[in-house]
Structure formats: C-alpha cells, structure tokens
C-alpha positions as CSV (number, residue, x, y, z in Angstrom):
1,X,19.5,7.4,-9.4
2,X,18.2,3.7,-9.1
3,X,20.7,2.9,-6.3
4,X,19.6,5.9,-4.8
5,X,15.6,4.7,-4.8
6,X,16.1,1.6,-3.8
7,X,18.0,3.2,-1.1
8,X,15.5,5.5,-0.3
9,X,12.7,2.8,-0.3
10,X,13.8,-0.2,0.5
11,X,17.7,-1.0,2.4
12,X,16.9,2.2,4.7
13,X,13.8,0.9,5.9
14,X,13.8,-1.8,8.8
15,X,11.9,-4.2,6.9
16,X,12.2,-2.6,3.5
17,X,14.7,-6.0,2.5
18,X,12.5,-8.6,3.9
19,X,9.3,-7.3,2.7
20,X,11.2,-7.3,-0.7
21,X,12.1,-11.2,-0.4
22,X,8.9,-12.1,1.2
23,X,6.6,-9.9,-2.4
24,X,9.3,-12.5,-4.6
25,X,8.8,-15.6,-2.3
26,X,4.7,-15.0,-2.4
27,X,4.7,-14.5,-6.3
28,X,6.4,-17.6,-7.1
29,X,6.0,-17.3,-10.9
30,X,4.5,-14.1,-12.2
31,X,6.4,-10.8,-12.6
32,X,5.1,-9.3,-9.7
33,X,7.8,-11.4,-7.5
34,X,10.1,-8.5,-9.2
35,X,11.1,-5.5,-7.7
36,X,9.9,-2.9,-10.1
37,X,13.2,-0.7,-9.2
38,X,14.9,-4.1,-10.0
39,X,17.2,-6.1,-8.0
40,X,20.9,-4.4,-6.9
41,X,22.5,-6.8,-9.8
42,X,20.5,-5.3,-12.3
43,X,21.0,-1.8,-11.7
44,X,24.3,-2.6,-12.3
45,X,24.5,-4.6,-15.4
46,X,21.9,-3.2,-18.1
47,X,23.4,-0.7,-20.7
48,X,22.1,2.5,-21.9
49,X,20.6,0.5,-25.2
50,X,18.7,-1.7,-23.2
51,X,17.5,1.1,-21.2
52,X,16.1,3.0,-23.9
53,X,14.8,-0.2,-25.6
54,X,12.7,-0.9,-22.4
55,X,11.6,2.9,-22.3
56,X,10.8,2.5,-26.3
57,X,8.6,-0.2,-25.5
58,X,7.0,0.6,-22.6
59,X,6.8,4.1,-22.9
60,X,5.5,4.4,-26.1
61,X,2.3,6.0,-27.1
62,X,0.4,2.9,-27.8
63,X,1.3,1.4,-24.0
64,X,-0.1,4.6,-22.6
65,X,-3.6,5.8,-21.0
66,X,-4.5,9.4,-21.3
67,X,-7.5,11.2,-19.5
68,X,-8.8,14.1,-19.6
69,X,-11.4,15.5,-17.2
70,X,-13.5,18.7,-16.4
71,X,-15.7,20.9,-18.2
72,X,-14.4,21.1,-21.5
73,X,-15.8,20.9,-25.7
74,X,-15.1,17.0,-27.4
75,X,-15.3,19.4,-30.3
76,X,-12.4,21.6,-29.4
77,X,-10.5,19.5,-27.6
78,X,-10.0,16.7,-29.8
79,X,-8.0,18.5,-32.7
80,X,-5.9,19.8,-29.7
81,X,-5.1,16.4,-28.4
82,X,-4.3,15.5,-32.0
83,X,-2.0,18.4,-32.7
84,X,0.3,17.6,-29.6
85,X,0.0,14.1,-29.6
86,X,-0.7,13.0,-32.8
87,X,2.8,13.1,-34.3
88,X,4.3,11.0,-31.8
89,X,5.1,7.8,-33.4
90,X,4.0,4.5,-32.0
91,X,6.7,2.0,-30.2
92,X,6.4,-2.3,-30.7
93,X,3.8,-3.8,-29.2
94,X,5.0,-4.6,-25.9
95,X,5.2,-8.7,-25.5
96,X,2.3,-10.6,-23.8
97,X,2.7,-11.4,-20.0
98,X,3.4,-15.7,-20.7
99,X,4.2,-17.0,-17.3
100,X,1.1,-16.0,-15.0
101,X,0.9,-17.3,-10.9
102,X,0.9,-20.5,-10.2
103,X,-1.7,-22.2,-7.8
104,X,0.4,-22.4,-3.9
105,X,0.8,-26.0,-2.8
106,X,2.1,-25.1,0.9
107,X,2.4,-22.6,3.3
108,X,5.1,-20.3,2.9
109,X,6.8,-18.7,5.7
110,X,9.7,-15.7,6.5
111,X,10.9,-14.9,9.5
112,X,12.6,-12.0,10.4
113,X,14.6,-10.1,12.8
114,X,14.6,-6.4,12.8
115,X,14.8,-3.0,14.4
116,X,11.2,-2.6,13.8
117,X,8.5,-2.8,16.2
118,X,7.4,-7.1,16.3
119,X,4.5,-7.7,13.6
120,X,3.2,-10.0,11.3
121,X,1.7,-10.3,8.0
122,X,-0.7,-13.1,6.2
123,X,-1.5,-13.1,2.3
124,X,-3.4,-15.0,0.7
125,X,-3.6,-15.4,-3.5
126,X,-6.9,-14.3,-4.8
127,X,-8.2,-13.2,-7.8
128,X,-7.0,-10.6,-10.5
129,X,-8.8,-7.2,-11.0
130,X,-12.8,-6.7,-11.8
131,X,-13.2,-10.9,-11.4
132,X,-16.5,-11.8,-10.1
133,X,-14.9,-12.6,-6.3
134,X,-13.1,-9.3,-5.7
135,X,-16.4,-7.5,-5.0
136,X,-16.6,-9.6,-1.8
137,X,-13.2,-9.7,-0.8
138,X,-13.1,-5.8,-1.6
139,X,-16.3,-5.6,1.4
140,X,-14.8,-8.2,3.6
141,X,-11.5,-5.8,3.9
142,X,-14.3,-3.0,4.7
143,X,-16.0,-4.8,7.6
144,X,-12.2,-5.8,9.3
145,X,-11.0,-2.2,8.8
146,X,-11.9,0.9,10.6
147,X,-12.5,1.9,14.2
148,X,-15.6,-0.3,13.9
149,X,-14.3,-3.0,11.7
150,X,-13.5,-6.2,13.2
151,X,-9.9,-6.1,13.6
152,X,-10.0,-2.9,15.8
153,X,-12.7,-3.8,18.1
154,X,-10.9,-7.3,18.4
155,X,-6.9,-7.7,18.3
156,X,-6.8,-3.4,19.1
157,X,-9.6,-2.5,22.0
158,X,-10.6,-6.7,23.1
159,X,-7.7,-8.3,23.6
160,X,-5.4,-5.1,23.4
161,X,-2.5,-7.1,21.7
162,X,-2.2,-4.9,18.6
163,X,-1.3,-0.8,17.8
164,X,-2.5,-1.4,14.7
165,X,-4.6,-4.0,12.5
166,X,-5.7,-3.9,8.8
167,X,-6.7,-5.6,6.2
168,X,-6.7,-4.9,2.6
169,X,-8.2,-6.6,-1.1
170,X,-5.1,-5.9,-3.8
171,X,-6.7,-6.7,-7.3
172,X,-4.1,-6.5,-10.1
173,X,-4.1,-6.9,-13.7
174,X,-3.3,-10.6,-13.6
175,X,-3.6,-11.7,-10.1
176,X,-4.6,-10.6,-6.5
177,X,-3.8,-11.1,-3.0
178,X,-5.6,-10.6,0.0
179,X,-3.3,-9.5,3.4
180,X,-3.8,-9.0,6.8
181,X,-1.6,-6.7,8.6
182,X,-0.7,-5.7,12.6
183,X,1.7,-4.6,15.3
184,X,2.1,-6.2,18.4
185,X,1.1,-4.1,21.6
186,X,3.1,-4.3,25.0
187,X,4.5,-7.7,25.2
188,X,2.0,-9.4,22.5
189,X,3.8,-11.5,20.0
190,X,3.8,-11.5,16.0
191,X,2.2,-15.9,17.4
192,X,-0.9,-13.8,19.1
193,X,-1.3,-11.9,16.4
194,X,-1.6,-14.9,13.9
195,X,-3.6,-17.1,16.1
196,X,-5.7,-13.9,16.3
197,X,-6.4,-13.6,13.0
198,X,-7.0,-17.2,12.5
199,X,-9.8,-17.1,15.1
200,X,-11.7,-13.7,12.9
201,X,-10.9,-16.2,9.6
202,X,-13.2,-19.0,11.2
203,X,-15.5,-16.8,12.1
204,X,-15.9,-15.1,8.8
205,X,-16.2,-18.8,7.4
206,X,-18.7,-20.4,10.1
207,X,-21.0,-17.6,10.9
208,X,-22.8,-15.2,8.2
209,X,-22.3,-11.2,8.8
210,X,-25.1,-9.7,10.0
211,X,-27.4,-8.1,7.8
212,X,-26.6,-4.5,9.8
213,X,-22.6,-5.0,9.4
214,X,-22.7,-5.9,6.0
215,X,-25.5,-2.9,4.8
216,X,-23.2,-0.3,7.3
217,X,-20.0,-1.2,5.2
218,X,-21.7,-1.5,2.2
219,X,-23.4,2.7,3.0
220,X,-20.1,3.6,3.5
221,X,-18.2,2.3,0.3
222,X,-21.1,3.4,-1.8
223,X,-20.6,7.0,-0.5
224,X,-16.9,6.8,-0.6
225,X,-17.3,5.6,-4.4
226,X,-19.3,9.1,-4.8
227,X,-17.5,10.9,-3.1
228,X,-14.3,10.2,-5.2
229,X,-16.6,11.3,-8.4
230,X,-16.3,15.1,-7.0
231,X,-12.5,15.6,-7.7
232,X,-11.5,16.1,-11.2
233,X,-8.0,14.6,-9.6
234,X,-9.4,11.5,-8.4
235,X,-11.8,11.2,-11.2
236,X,-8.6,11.3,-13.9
237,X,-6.4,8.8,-11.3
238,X,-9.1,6.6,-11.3
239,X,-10.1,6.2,-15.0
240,X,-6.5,5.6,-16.0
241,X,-6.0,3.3,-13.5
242,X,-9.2,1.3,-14.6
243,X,-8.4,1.3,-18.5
244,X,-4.6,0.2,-17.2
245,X,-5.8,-2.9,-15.4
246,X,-8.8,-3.7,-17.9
247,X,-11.5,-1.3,-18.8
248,X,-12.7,2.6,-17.6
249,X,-16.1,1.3,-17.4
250,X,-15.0,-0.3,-14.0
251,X,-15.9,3.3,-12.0
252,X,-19.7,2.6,-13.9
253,X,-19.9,-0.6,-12.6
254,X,-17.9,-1.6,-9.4
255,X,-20.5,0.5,-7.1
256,X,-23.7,-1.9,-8.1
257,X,-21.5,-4.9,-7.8
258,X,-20.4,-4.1,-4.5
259,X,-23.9,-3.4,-3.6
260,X,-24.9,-6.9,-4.6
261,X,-22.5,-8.4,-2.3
262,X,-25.0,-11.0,0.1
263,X,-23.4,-12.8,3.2
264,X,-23.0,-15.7,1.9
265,X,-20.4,-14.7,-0.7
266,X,-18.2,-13.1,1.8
267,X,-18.8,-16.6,3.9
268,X,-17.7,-18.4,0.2
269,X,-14.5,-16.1,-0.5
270,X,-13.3,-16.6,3.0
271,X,-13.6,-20.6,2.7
272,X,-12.0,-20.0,-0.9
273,X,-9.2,-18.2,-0.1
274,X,-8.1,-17.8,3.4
275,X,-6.7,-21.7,3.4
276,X,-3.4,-22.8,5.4
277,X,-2.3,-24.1,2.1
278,X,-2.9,-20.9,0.2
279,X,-1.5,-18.5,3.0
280,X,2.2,-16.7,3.2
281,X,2.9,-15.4,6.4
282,X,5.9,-13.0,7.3
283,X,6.5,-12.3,11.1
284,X,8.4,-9.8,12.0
285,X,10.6,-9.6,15.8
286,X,12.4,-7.2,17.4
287,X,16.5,-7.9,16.9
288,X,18.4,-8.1,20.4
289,X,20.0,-5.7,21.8
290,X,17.8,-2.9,19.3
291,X,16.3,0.2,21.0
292,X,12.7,0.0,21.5
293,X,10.6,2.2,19.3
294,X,9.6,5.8,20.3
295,X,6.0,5.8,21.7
296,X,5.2,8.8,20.0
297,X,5.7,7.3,16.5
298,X,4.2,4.4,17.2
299,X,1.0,6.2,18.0
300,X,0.9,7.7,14.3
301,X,-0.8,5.6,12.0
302,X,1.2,3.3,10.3
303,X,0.3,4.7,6.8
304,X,2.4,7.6,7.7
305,X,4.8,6.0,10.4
306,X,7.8,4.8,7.9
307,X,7.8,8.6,6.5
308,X,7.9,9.8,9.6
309,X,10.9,7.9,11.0
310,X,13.3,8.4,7.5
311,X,12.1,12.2,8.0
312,X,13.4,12.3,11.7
313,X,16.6,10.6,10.3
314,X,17.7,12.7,8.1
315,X,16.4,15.8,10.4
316,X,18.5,14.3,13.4
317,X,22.0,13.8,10.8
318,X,21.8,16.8,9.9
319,X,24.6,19.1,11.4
320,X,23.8,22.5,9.2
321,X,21.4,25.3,11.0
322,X,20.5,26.9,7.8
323,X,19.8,23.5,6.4
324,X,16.7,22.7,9.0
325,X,15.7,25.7,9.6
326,X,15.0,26.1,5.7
327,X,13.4,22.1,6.0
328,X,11.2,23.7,9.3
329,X,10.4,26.9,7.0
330,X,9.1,24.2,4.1
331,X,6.9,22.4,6.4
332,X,5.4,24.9,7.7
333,X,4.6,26.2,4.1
334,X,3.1,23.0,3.3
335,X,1.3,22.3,7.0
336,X,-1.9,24.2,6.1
337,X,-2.4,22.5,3.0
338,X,-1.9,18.9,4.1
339,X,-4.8,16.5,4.5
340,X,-6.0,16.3,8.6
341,X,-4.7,13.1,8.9
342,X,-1.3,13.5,8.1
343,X,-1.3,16.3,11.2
344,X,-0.3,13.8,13.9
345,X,3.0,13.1,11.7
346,X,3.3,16.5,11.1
347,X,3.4,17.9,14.5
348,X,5.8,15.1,15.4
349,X,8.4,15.8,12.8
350,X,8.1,19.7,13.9
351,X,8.9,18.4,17.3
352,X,11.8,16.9,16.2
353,X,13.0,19.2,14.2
354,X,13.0,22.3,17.0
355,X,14.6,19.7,19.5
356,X,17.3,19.0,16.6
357,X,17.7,23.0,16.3
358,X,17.7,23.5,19.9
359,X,20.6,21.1,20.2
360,X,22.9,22.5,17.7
361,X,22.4,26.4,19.1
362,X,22.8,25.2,22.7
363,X,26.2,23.5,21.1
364,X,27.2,26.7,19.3
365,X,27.8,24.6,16.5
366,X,26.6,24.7,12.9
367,X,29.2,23.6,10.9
C-alpha cells in the first residue's frame, strides 16, 4: 500500500521525484527533509513490530487532538466522550523533536528536466507557526496572490511570461518557509521568471505598500477568517490543526494580529527573509524531445492541474467500456456537488472521457 502512494503521489508525477529531493535538500536538518510516506528503502526494510511500535506511539490517545463542534450540552456530552474514549489506554510519550533547522549559509539550487511544463520555484526559511513574523509574511502572500495581487498583474497580465504565479506563507510546528511559485508562458524561461520575482522582492524591500493595498488585503483575510467560522467542518479542521501546531486559541487571535500588520513590517520580513543566502530555488525545463503540454490543461488552475492529468491517464489506459462509463456515471454523481472552481477540471476530464469512449465504440473493441 506504501509503494502504491508513493506511486500515486510522487514517481507518477512529472516532478513528483524532484520536488521530493528539492523538500530534503531545503530542510537540511529537521524532519521535515523526510518524506512522510518514507523513502522507497524504507518501505522495504521496517518489520511489522516496528510498524506497530510507531503506530503505538504516534497513534496513541495522548498524541491525539479531538474536537467537537456544533450545538450540543458540555453536560451531556462529556460522559459520552468519556464512555467511548475513556477506556483507551494511553501510549509512551512520543520523544522530543532534538535536531531542529539549521540557519542556510548559501544558496541552494536543483535543476531539473522534465515532461512538465518549464517553471520555477524560490523558498525561503522563515519562521515556525504563530511567531510574531508570520502575521506579515501570511499578508505579504495575500497582496502577491490573486487576480489583483502583484504577481498576476505583473509576471501574468504585464510582462505576460507566466500561466500561473503564486505565493504562499507555510508556518509549521517548528519551522516555516516562504515560496514563490510560476509557469512559464509561450517561450518565457524558468531565468524570466526568477529575475521576475527578484525585481517584486526589491520592491517589496525598498518601497512601503500603500496604505489602500495593504487595508484591501487585510478586508479580505479578515472576512475570509469569518467566513471560515460558519462551517462546523472548517471550524473542527481548524481547531485541531491549531492545538496540533501549538494552541486552539490561535483562531481567537490570528485575525487581530493580522489586522495589526503596518507597512513597515512587511518592508522588515521581506529584508529578513527573502536573502540570496537564505533562498532555495528549483527550476524546472522541458526534457527534449517531450510533447508539449495540452493547452486545455494548462488553462486549469494549477491547484487542480496534477489531478487532472493522472485522471486523464488512467481514463486514456483504460481499454474496458463498462469500466469508464461507470467512472463517467460517478462524476457526474459527484459534478453537482463539487465546489465552482473545480468545474473547469471537471468539464475537461468529461471531455476526455467521452473522446476515450468514442474511441473504443468506433473501434468495436472493449476487451
């Protein structure tokens, strides 16, 4: 089953390998740098004891976060928690993380070919979850992202040398990282890109956002952090996910602190952070002699791109009539219930899918 998910998620994917050896080369000495699947050695050397010691430990009662949410009595609900729960028995303490990131002396880079579409990513090492700075970084990524962030309007609609540009703050329990991400457009290089992005950095560290960027961004986190408050769902991902990295109280507090964000810190994180000595960049090119990418799914958004294309794969292997047309009947099912943006990858693996069907009738062959 582990071959099978790494598989799945990373050596079917065009830059599923590299991204994996560029994650360990960027965390040089924390346990992030491995794979959480593990690597392909590993999978096949541990032994069923060592695999129930690990869930043992990890797994245990005691190493877990449980929320509950809605509309419910403390006063009932409490001796029901304690009746299921209760007579599980706790696990060991799970050992301390020791060996935390060390501080980057020099640049790091990969480069790789691939059949992928040419792109580039920079990271930067930043600071771990709920730490003073990742309230600016966290509104920084808001003013590059979005159809009127920075990144679009620049490297997207300006200079029309990306499909795609984002940026993004990832705060973990013990360390962060800060990455910019985009796809070359026409003959635009993974270089423009970087040189690109470089130019936005001195911006950000030379000029102070205006007081009407920084107040729109900051409008539309606060009403996104609401927003997120009106699904029992998100509500119970959210807490867990708070009191797993630190404390719950995070969801109290990280809307005011983002609110306090001024110019000048984002001005101060961005000197901080985004040096050349502190940077890992991976660029991505196209191998020779590789088919260029369909244009259709390179117009999806590339949240949803990589599902698309290992969807289309299997759809376009697939010999067996009944087989898709039971996969086209399942879609369908789910179509309505999908969230709008996910339509665009939707409608293009339908496509695919009747032109797959079409094929095998018009061959008279189903095997």
């Amino acid at each position: 089953m582990d071959h099978e998910e790494r598989r799945l998620r990373t050596e079917s994917t065009p830059t599923g390998p590299f991204q994996e050896q560029f994650n360990s080369m960027f965390w040089m000495s924390s346990p992030y740098n491995w794979p959480v699947v593990g690597w392909p050695t590993d999978l096949n050397s541990y032994t069923r004891p060592q695999a129930l010691d690990y869930f043992g430990t990890y797994y245990a009662p005691n190493n877990l976060v449980g929320v509950i949410v809605g509309d419910f009595d403390p006063e009932y609900i409490k001796p029901t928690i304690e009746a299921y729960f209760g007579r599980l028995k706790r696990g060991p303490a799970a050992p301390k993380v020791v060996t935390l990131e060390t501080t980057q002396k020099a640049e790091m880079r990969l480069n790789a070919e691939c059949d992928c579409q040419p792109q580039v990513e920079v990271r930067y090492h930043t600071v771990p979850f709920s730490h003073a700075d990742s309230y600016p970084l966290q509104i920084l990524s808001e003013i590059l992202n979005g159809r009127t962030g920075r990144l679009y309007k620049q490297l997207v609609e300006g200079a029309k040398i990306a499909s795609s540009a984002s940026a993004g703050s990832d705060e973990r329990k013990y360390a962060g990282a800060f990455s910019f991400n985009a796809e070359t457009k026409g003959d635009a290089t993974p270089a423009q890109l970087e040189d690109a992005w470089y130019e936005i950095v001195k911006d950000l560290q030379t000029n102070p956002v205006s007081d009407h960027e920084l107040q729109k961004v900051k409008n539309r986190v606060l009403a996104n952090s609401y927003r997120r408050l009106e699904s029992n769902f998100f509500l119970m991902i959210q807490l867990a996910l708070d009191e797993a990295q630190g404390h719950w109280q995070y969801i109290n507090e990280q809307p005011a602190k983002l609110a306090a964000v001024t110019a000048d810190d984002i001005m101060r994180v961005s000197k901080k952070y985004f040096t050349p000595t502190n940077r890992s960049v991976a660029s991505y090119t196209r191998k020779a002699g590789s088919a260029p990418e369909d244009p259709e799914l390179m117009a999806l958004s590339p949240r949803f791109r990589q599902m698309a294309k290992q969807t289309v794969a299997q759809i376009e292997s697939q010999n067996d009539l009944t087989v898709l047309q039971q996969m086209m009947s399942q879609i369908q099912s789910q179509a309505s219930q999908a969230p709008p943006e996910f339509k665009p990858a939707i409608d293009y693996i339908m496509k695919k899918l009747n032109e797959r069907i079409s094929t095998l009738q018009a061959g008279g062959s189903s095997n």
